[in-house]
C-alpha positions as CSV (number, residue, x, y, z in Angstrom):
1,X,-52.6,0.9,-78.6
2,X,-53.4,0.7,-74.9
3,X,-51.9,-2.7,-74.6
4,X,-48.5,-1.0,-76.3
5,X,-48.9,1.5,-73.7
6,X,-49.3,-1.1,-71.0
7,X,-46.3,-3.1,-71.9
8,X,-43.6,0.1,-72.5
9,X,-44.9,1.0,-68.9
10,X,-44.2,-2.4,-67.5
11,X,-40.9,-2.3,-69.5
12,X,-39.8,1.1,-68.3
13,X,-40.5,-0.1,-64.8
14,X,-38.5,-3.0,-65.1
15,X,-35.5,-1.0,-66.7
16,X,-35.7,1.1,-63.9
17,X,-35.9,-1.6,-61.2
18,X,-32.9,-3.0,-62.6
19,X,-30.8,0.4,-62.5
20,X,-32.2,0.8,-59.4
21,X,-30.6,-2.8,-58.4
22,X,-27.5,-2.2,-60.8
23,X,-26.7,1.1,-59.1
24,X,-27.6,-0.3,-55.8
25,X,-25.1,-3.5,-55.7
26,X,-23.0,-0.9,-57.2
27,X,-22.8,1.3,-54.2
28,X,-22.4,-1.3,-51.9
29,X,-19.7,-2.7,-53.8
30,X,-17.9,0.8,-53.5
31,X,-19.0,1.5,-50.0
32,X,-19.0,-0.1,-46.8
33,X,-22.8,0.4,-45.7
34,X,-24.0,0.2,-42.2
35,X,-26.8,1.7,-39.8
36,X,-25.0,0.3,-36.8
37,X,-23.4,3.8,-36.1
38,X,-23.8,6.4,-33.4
39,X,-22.6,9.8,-32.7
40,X,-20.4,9.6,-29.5
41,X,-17.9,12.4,-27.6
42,X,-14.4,12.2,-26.5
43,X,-15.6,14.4,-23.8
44,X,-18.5,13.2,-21.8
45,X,-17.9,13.4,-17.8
46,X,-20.0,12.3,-14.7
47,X,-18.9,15.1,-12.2
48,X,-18.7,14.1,-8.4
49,X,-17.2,15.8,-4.7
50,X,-14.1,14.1,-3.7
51,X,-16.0,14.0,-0.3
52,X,-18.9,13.6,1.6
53,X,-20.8,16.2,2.7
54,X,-23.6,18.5,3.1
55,X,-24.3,20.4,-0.9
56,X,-25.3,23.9,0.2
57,X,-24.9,25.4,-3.6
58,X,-25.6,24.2,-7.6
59,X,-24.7,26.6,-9.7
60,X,-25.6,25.4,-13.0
61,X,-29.1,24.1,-15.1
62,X,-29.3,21.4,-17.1
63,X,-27.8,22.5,-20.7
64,X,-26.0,25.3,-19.9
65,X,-22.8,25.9,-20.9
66,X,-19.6,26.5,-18.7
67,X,-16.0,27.0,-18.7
68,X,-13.8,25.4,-17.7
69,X,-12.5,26.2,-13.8
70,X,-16.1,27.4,-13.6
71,X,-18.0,27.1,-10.1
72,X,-20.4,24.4,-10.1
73,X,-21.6,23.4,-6.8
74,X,-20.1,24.1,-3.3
75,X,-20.0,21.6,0.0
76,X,-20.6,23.2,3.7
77,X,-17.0,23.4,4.4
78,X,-17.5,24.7,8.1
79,X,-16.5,21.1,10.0
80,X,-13.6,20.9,7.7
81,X,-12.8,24.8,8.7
82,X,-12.6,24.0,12.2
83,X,-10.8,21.1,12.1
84,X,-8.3,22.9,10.4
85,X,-8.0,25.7,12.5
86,X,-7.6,23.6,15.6
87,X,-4.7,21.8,13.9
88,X,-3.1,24.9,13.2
89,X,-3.0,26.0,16.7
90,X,-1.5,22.6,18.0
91,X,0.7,22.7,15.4
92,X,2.0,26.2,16.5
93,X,2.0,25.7,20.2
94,X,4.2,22.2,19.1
95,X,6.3,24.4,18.0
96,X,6.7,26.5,20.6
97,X,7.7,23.9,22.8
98,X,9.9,22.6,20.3
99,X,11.8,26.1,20.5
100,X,11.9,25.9,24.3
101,X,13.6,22.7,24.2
102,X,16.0,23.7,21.5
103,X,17.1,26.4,23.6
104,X,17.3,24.6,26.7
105,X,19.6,22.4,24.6
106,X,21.3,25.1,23.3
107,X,22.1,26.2,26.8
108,X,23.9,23.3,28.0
109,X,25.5,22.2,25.1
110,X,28.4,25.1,24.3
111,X,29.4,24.7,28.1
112,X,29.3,20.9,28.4
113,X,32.5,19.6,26.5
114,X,34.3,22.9,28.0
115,X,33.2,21.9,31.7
116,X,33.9,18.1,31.2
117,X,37.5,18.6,30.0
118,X,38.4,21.2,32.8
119,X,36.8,18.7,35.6
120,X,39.2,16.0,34.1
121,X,42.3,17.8,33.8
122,X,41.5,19.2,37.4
123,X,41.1,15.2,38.4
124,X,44.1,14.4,36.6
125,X,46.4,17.4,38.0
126,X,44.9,16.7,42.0
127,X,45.7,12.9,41.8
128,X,49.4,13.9,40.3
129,X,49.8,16.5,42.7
130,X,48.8,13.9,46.0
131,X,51.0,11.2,44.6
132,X,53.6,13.6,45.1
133,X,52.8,15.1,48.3
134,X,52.2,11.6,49.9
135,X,55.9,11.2,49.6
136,X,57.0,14.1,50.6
137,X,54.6,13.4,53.6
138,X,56.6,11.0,54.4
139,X,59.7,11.8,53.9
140,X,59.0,14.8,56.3
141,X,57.6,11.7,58.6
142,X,60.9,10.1,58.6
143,X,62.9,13.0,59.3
144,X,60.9,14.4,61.9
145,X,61.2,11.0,63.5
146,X,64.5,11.0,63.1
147,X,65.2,14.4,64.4
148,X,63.0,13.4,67.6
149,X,65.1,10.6,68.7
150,X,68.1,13.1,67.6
151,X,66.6,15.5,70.3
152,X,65.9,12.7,72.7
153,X,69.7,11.8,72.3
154,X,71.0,15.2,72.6
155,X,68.6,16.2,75.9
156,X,70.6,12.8,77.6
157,X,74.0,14.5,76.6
158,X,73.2,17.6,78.0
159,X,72.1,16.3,81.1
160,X,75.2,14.2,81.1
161,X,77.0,17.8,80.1
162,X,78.7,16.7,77.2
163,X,77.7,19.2,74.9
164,X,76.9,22.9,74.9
165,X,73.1,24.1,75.5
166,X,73.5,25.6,71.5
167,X,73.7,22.1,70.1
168,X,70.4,21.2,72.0
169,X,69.0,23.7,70.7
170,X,69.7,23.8,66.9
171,X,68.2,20.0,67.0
172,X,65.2,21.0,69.1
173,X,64.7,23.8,66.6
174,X,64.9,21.3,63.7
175,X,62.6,18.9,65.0
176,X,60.3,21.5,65.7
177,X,60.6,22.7,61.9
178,X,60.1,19.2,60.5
179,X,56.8,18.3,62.4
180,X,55.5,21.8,61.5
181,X,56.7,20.9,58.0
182,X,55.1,17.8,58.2
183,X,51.8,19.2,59.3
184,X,51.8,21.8,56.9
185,X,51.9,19.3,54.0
186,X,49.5,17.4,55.7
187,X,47.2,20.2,55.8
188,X,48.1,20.6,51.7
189,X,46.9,16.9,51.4
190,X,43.6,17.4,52.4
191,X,43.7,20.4,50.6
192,X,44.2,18.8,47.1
193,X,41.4,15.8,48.3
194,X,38.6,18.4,48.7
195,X,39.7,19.5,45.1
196,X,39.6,16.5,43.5
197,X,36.4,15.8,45.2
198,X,35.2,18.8,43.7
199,X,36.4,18.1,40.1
200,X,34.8,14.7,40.2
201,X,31.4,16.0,41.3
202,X,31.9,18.5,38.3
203,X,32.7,15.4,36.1
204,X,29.6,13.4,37.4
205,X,27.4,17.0,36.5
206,X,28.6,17.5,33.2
207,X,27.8,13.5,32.7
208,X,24.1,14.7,34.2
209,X,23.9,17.5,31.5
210,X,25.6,15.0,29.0
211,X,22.5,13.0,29.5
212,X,20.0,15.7,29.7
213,X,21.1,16.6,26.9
214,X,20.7,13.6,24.9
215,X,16.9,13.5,26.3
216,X,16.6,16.9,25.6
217,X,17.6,15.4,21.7
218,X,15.5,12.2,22.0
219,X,12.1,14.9,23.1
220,X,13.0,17.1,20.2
221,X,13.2,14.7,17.3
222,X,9.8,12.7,18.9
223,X,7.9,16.5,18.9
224,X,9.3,17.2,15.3
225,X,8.1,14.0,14.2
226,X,4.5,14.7,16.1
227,X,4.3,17.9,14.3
228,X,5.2,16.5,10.9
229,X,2.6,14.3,11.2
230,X,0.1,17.2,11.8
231,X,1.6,18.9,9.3
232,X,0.5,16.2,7.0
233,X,-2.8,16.1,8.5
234,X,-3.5,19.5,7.8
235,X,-2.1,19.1,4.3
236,X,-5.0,16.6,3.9
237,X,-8.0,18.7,5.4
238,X,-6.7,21.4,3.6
239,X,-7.2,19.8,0.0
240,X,-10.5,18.4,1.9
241,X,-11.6,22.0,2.2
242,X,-10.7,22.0,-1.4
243,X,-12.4,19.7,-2.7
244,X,-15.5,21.3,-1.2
245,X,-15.8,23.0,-4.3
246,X,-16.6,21.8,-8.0
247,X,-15.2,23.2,-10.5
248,X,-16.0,22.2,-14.2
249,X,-12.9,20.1,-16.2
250,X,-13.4,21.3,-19.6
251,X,-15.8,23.8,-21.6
252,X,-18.6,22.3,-22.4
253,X,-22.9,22.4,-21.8
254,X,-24.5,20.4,-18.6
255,X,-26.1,17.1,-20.1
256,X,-27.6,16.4,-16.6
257,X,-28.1,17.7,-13.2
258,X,-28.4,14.5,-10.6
259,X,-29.2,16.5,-7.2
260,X,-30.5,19.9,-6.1
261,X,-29.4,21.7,-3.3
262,X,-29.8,21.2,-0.3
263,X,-28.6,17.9,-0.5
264,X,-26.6,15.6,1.2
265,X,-23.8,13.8,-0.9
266,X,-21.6,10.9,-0.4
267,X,-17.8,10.8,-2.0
268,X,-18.0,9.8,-5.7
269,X,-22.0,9.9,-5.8
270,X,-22.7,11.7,-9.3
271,X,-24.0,15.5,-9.7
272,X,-23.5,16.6,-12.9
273,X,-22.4,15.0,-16.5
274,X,-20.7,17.5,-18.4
275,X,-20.0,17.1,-22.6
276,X,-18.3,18.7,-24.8
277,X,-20.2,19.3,-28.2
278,X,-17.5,19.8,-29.9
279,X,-15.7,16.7,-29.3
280,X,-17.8,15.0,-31.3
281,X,-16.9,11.7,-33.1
282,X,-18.8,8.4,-34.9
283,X,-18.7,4.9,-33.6
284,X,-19.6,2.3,-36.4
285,X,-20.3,-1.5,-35.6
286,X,-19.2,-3.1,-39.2
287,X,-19.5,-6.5,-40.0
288,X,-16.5,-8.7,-40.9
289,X,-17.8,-9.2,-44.6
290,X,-17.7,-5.8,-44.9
291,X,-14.3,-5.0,-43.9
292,X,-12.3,-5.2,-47.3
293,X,-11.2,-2.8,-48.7
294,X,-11.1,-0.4,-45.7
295,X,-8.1,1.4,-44.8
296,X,-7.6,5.1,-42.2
297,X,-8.0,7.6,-44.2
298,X,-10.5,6.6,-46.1
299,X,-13.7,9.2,-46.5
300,X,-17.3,8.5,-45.6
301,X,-20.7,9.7,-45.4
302,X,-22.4,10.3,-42.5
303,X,-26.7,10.7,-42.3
304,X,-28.6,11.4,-39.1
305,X,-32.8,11.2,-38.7
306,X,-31.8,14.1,-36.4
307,X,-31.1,16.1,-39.0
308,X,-32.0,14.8,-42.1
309,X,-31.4,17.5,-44.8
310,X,-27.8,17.3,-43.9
311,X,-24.7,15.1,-45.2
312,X,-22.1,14.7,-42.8
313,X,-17.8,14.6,-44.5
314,X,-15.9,12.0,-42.5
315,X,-12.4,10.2,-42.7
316,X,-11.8,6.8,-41.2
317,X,-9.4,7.7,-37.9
318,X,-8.9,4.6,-36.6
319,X,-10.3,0.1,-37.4
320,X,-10.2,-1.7,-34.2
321,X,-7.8,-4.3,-34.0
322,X,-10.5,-7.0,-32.5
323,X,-13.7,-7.3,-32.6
324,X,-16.3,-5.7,-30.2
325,X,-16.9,-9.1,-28.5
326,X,-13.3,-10.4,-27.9
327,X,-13.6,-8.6,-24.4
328,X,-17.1,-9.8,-23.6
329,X,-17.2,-10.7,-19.6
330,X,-19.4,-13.9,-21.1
331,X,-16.7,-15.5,-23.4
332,X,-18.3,-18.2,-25.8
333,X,-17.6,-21.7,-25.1
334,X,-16.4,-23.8,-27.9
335,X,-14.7,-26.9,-25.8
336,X,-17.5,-29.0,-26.1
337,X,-16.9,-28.9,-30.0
338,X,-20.5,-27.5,-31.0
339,X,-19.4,-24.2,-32.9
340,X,-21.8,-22.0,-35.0
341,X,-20.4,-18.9,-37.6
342,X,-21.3,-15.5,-35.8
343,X,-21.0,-12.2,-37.8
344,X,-18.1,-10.6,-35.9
345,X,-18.2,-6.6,-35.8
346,X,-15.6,-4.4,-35.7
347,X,-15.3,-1.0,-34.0
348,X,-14.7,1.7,-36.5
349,X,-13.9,5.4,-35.5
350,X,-15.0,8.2,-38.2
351,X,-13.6,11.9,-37.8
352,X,-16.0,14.2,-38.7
353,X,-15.1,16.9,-41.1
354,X,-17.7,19.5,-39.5
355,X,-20.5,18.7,-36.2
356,X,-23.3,21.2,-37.1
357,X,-26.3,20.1,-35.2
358,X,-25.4,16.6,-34.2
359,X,-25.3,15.7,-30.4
360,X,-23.8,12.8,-28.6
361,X,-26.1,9.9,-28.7
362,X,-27.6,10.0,-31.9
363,X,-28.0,7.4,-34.3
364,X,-26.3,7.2,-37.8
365,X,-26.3,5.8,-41.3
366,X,-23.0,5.8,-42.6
367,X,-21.3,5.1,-45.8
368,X,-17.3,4.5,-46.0
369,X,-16.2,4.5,-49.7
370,X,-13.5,1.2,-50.1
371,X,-10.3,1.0,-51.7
């Protein structure tokens, strides 16, 4: 009886090792099996200053939570205040000598053309007007010569008595008249040289104001371009002064603090590494024999030590479309001709359905049903 006992025990056992093995190869005929998976998150951030500087404030603990444009930590902006309030007063008194020269500009330049085309035309008019006179000069020249030898002529007659006193007389007066005239237009000559003198000095000071006008020009464009080039300084201190402060990207809980304050910090050194627990998302290494039948969409299972009493709904989002060591920085090298079959992995993303208690960094056991 015993030994009947004995051998439907040993039977039972082996019926149920073999549904054990039958529903095993079963399942992993159906499913893609792998413990090569870990819980990762689209949103996991190392936090640093733009600049260096002098960390006078930390606002936050390790794993506390925080919204995003929250204050985090805070740099002594006091250098980059003063530097920025020194630029602002060379910029403005820049400008104020940029005004001054504008309107010293401004001065000479509604005058200028005006002057210049009066001081020409009062060239121009003088140097007609003397061409003219110089021949009347000397046609005035020529009588009055004439009319002196007339006189000389008309003295000898009267002496002689052969004509009246009257006639010497009306020549006399004409000579007289002539060199008068003569002198008179003499006098006008020198006249009209003193004005043209004076129209070309105002001709060479409107070509003085022409050019001190054009420097005036040349020192306002070089100032404007001095104080656009301040103006971009201060652009830059100003996002400096900025940048003094950190403010968090996206809600989420502090995984780690790196430095307390006071502390000094240099530009890009690390201070906080923010997540995002709800951006969670699984990363399974799968080997190439175990790709068939895998397509997106396809639903999964997801298991966790972390939390062991719960079963995790996933969909395949995404299959890589190499495998995880096609990038490697240490290629293999095959040209010698010695070649050995690796097991390739491939990089499978899972969505998960719900994220109840899992955190970024955990290991999984996952379960991808095939096609």
């Amino acid at each position: 009886m015993r030994k009947k006992i004995g051998t439907l025990i040993i039977l039972g056992l082996i019926a149920l090792f073999l549904y054990q093995g039958i529903r095993y190869f079963y399942y992993h005929s159906q499913n893609a099996v792998t413990d090569a998976a870990f819980i990762k998150s689209d949103r996991l951030a190392t936090l640093s200053f733009n600049i260096s500087g002098n960390i006078i404030s930390l606002l936050k603990k390790e794993n506390e939570t925080v919204k995003k444009g929250e204050l985090l930590g805070i740099i002594d902006p006091i250098d980059l205040s003063i530097a920025k309030e020194e630029l602002n007063h060379r910029i403005q008194s820049m400008d104020a000598q940029i005004q001054t020269l504008v309107l010293q500009r401004n001065r000479l330049s509604p005058t200028l053309n005006l002057q210049t085309s009066i001081a020409a035309k009062d060239m121009e008019s003088a140097d007609s007007e003397t061409t003219a006179l110089k021949h009347q000069i000397k046609a005035a020249q020529e009588r009055a010569k004439k009319l002196s030898l007339d006189e000389k002529r008309y003295a000898a007659m009267l002496e002689s008595r052969l004509i009246a006193v009257s006639d010497y007389e009306a020549i006399h007066l004409q000579s007289v008249i002539a060199q008068q005239e003569s002198a008179s237009l003499e006098a006008k000559l020198s006249s009209l040289r003193a004005t043209h003198s004076k129209a070309k000095n105002a001709v060479s000071l409107s070509s003085l104001n022409e050019k001190q006008t054009s420097e005036l020009d040349q020192q306002i464009l070089s100032m404007s371009g001095q104080k656009k080039a301040l103006e971009s300084s201060l652009r830059d201190l100003e996002n400096k002064v900025g940048y003094t402060r950190l403010y968090a990207p996206f809600d989420g809980v502090i995984a780690k603090k790196f430095v307390n304050a006071p502390s000094i910090s240099k530009q890009g050194s690390p201070v906080y590494a923010l997540t995002d627990p709800r951006a969670l998302y699984v990363e399974v290494l799968l080997s190439e024999k175990e790709l068939h039948g895998l397509k997106v969409g396809n639903k999964a299972v997801v298991r966790t030590e972390g939390v062991p009493d719960t079963q995790y709904e996933a969909r395949v989002e995404s299959i890589s479309a190499t495998s995880a060591s096609t990038f490697s920085l240490v290629p293999r090298d095959i040209a010698s001709g010695e070649f050995t079959k690796l097991d390739q992995r491939f990089i499978i993303r899972l969505k998960l359905k719900n994220i109840h208690d899992l955190r970024a960094g955990m290991g999984a056991s996952v379960a991808i049903a095939r096609n």
